[in-house]
C-alpha positions as CSV (number, residue, x, y, z in Angstrom):
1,X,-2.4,-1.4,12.4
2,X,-4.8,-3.2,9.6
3,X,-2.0,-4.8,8.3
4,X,-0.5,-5.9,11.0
5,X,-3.4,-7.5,12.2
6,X,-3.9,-9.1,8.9
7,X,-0.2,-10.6,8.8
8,X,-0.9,-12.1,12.3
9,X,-4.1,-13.6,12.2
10,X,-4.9,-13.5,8.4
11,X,-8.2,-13.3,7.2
12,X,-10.2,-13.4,10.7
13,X,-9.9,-9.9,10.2
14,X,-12.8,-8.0,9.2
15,X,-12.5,-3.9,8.0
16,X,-15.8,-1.5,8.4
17,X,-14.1,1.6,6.5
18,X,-15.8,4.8,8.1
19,X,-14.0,7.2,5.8
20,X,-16.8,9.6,4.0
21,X,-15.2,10.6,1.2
22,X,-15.1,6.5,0.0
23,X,-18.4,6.0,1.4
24,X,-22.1,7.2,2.2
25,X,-23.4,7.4,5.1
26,X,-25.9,4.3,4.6
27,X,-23.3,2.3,3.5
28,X,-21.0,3.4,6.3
29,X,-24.2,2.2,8.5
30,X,-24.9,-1.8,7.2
31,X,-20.8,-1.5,6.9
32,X,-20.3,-1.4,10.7
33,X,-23.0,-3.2,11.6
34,X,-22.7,-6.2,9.6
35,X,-18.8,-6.4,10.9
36,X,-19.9,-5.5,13.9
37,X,-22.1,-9.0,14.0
38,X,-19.2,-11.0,12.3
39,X,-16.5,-9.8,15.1
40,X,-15.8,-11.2,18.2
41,X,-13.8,-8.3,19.1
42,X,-14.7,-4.8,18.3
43,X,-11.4,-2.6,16.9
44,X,-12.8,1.3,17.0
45,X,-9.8,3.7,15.6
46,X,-12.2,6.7,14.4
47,X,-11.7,10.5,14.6
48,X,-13.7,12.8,16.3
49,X,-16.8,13.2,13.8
50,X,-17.0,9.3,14.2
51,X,-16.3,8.3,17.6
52,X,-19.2,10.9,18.1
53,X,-21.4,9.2,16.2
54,X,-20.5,5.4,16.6
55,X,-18.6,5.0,20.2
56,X,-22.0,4.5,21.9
57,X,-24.6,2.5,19.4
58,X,-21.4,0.5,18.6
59,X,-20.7,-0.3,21.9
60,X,-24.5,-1.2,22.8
61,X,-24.1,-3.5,19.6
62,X,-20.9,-5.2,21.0
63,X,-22.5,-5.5,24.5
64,X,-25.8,-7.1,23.9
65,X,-23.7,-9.8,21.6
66,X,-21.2,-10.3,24.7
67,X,-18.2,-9.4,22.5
68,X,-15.3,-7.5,23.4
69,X,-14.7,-3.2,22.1
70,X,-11.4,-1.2,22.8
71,X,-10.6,1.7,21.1
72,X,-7.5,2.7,19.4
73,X,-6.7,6.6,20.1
74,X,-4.7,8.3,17.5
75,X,-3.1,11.8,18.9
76,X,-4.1,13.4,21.8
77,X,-7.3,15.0,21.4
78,X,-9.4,12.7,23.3
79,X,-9.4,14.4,26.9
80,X,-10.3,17.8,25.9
81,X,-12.9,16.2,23.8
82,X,-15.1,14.2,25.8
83,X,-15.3,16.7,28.5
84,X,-17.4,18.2,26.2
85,X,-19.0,15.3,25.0
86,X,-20.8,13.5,28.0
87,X,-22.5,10.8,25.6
88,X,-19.2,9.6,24.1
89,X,-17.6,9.6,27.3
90,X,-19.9,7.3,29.0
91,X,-20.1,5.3,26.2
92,X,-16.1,5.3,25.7
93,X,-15.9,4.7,29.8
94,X,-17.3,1.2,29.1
95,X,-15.3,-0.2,26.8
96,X,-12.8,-2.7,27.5
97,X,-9.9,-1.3,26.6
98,X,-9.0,2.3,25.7
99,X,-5.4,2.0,24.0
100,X,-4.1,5.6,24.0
101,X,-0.7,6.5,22.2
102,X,0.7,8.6,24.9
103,X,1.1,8.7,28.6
104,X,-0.2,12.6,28.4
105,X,-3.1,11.4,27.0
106,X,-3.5,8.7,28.9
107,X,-3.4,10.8,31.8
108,X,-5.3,13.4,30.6
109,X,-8.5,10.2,30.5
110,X,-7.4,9.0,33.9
111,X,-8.1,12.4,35.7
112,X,-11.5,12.2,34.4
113,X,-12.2,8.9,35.1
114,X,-11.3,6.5,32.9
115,X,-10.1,3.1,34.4
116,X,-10.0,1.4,31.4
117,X,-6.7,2.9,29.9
118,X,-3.9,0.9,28.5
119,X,-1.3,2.1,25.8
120,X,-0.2,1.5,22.7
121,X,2.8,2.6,20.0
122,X,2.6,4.4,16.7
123,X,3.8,1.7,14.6
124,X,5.5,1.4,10.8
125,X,6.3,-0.4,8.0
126,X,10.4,0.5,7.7
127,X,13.8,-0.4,7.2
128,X,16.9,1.3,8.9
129,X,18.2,3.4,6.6
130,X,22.0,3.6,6.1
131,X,23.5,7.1,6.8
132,X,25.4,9.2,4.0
133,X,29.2,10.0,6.0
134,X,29.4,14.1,5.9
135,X,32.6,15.3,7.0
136,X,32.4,18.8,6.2
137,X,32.0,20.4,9.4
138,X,31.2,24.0,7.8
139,X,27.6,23.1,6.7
140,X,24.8,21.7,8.8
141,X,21.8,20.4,6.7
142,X,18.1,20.5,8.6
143,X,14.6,19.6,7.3
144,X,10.9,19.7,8.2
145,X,8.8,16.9,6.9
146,X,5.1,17.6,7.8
147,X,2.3,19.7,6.6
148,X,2.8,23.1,5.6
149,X,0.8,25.5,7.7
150,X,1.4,27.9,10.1
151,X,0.6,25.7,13.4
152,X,3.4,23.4,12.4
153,X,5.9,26.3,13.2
154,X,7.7,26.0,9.9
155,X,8.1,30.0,10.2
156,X,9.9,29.6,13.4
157,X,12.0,27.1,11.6
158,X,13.3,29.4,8.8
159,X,13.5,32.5,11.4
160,X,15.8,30.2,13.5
161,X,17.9,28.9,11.1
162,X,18.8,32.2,9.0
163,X,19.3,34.0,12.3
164,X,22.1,31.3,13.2
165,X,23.5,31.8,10.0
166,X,23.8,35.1,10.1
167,X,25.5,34.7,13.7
168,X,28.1,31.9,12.8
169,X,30.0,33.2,10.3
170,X,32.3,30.1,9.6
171,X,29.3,27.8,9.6
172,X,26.4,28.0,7.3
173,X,23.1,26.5,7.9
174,X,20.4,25.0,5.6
175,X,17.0,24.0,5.5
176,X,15.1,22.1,3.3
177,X,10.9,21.8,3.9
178,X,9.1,19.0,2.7
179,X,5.3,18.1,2.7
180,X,2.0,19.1,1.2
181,X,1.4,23.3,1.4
182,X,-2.0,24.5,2.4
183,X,-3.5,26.0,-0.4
184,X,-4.6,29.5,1.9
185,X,-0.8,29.6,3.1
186,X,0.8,28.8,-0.2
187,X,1.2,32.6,-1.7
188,X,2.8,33.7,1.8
189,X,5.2,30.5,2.8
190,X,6.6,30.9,-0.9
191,X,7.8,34.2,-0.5
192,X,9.1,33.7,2.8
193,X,11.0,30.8,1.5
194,X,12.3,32.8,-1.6
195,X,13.3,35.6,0.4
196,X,15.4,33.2,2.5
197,X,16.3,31.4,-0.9
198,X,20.4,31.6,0.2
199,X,19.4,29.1,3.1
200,X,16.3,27.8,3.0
201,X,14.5,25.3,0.0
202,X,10.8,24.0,-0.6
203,X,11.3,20.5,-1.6
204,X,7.6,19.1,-2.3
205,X,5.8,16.3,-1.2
206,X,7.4,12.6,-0.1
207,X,5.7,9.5,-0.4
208,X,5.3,8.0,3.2
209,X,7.5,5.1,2.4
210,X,10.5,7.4,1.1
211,X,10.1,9.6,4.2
212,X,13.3,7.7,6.4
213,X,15.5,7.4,3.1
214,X,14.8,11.6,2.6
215,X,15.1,12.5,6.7
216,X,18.9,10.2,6.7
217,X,20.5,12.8,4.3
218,X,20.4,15.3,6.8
219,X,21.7,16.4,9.6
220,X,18.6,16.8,12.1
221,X,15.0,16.9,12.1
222,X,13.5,19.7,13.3
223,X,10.4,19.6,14.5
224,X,9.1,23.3,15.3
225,X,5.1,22.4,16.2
226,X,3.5,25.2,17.8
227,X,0.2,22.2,18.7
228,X,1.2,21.1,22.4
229,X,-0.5,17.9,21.9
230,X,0.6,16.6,18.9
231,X,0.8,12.5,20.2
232,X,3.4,11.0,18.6
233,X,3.7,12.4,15.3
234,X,4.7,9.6,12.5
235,X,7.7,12.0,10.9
236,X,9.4,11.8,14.1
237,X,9.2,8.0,13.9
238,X,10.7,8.2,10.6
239,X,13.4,10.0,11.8
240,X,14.6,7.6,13.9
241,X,14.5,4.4,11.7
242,X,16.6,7.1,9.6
243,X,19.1,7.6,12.2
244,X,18.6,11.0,12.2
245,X,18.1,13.5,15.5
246,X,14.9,15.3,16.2
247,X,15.3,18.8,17.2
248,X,12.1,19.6,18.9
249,X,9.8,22.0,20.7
250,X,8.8,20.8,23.9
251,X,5.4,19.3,23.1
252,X,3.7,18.0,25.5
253,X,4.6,14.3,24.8
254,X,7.8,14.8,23.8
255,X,10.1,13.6,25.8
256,X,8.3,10.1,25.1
257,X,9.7,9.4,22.4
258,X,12.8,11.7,22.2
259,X,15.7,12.3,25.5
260,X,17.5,15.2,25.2
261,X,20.8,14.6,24.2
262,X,20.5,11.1,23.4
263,X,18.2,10.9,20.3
264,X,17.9,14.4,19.5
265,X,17.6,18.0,21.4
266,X,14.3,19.4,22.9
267,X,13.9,23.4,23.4
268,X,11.1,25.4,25.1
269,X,8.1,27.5,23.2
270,X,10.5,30.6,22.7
271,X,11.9,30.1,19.8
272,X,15.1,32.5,20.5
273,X,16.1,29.0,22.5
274,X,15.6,27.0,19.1
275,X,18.2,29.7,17.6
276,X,20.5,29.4,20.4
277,X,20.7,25.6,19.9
278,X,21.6,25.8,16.7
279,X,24.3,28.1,17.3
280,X,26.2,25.8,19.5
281,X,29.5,25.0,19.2
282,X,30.4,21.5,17.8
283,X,27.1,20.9,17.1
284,X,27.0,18.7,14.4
285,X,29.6,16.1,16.1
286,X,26.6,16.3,18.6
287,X,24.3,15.4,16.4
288,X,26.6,12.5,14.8
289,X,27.3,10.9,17.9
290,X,23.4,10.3,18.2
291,X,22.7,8.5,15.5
292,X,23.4,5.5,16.6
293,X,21.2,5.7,19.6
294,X,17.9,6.6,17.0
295,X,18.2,3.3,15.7
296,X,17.8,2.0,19.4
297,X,14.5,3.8,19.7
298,X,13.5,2.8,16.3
299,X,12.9,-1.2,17.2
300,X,10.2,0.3,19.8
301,X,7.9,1.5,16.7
302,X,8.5,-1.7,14.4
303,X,4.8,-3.3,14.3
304,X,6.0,-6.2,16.3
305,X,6.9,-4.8,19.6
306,X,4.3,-1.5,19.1
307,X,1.3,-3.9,18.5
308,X,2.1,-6.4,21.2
309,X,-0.4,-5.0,23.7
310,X,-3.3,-5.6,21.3
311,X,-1.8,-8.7,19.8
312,X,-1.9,-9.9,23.6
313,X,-5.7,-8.5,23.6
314,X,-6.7,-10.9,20.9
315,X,-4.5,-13.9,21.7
316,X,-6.7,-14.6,25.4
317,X,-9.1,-16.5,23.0
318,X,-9.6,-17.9,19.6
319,X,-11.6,-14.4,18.3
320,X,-12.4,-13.2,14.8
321,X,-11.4,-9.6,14.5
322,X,-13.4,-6.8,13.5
323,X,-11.6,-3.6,13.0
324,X,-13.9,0.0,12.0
325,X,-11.4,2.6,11.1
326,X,-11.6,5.9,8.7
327,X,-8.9,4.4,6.3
């Protein structure tokens, strides 16, 4: 989002980094509210700890200056959040513009109130990735790109995958997992992967920029979350600029960004279904004759059409931009 701004309007754009681990909390302090004097507009993209602790004095700040606030929700935490938290959600009922990422979470802020909601893409930095031809219809090749830890359903994954192996004999099935391992899961994932080791294949961490070039090699994504509101998780956006299907649970936002049979597959939260997917017939011509149609979705997410709604935002006025995100 920073650098999109950035590329757009140049240097009218003014960053208050929140993060804590780069700053102090004094320094987080005269950060924001210098910017916060500089801007014309007010750009809040915090977490939770944050938007607890800056969404109303930074609002009050904006307001007694006459300048503009939205805030820019990432995920879909908001709406279960500020029903606990009155404060913020006064304060966050004021602002200009909310931008959430999803229409479940949009919804989710309407039903408690919220007029003020507008929405706005996950956006990235990518290029189209040319796909690899694989003609070898005996072998389908899946991965998982995320964190590893138990809520991200990687489990389910390997359980699905080496039960359909086991069931199609003339068709073997791989996949390969990808991403950071939490350190208190690490001693138990390993030796379910190396128990599995026939079919299944730890592959370490990507670099984000690398992640669509990794995802095209494969047949399918899958995406076995067992968080129902994930948003619209960045790995899934990869996939698509890769060409590459998403077989997914059926998170709540999913079908926003993924039609079944079209861009990928969508299954329910038993995972038997998962396994019965997999163990359809033909179904990696199924999965090549959707490839093209990920490439379709992919322009949606390119920081030009994604960004357009707050692009619009600024371009009512002449405004200098101040942007306060945990970077």
């Amino acid at each position: 989002m920073i650098r999109a701004l950035t590329e757009k309007y140049g240097d009218i754009v003014v960053v208050a980094d929140t993060n804590r681990i780069n700053n102090n909390g004094f320094t987080i302090i005269v950060n924001v509210i210098r910017a916060v004097f500089k801007g014309d507009l007010i750009v809040l993209a915090v977490c939770n700890f944050a938007v607890k602790l800056l969404a109303l004095p930074v609002y009050l700040l904006a307001k007694l200056q006459k300048k503009k606030i939205v805030y820019v929700l990432i995920g879909g935490w908001l709406g279960k959040y500020v029903s606990t938290h009155k404060i913020t959600k006064w304060a966050l009922k004021k602002y200009d513009v909310i931008f959430a990422e999803t229409k479940v979470t949009g919804k989710a802020l309407l039903e408690q109130g919220f007029a003020n909601i507008q929405y706005l893409d996950n956006c990235k930095y990518l290029k189209k990735q040319k796909k690899v031809p694989d003609n070898n219809p005996k072998e389908v090749h899946f991965c998982t790109l995320s964190r590893v830890v138990p809520e991200k359903g990687i489990e389910d994954a390997i359980e699905a995958i080496c039960e359909a192996d086991s069931r199609i004999k003339e068709v073997s099935y791989y996949l390969d997992i990808y991403g950071e391992i939490e350190e208190a899961y690490k001693d138990e994932i390993i030796k379910i992967i190396q128990t599995h080791s026939n079919n299944i294949s730890y592959k370490g961490v990507v670099k984000p920029e690398q992640c669509p070039e990794i995802i095209s090699k494969y047949d399918a994504l899958l995406f076995p979350t067992r968080v129902k509101t994930e948003g619209m998780p960045g790995t899934v956006i990869d996939a698509m600029f890769a060409g590459t299907p998403v077989i997914a649970v059926d998170w709540n936002a999913c079908r926003e960004v993924i039609s079944d049979g079209v861009n990928g597959l969508i299954y329910s939260w038993d995972n038997r279904e998962l396994t019965e997917l997999l163990c359809k017939p033909n179904l990696k011509q199924a999965l090549r004759n959707m490839q093209e149609n990920c490439f379709s979705v992919a322009d949606r997410f390119t920081p030009e059409i994604a960004m357009k709604p707050l692009f619009d935002l600024y371009d009512e006025k002449a405004i200098k931009v101040i942007h306060i995100k945990d970077l």
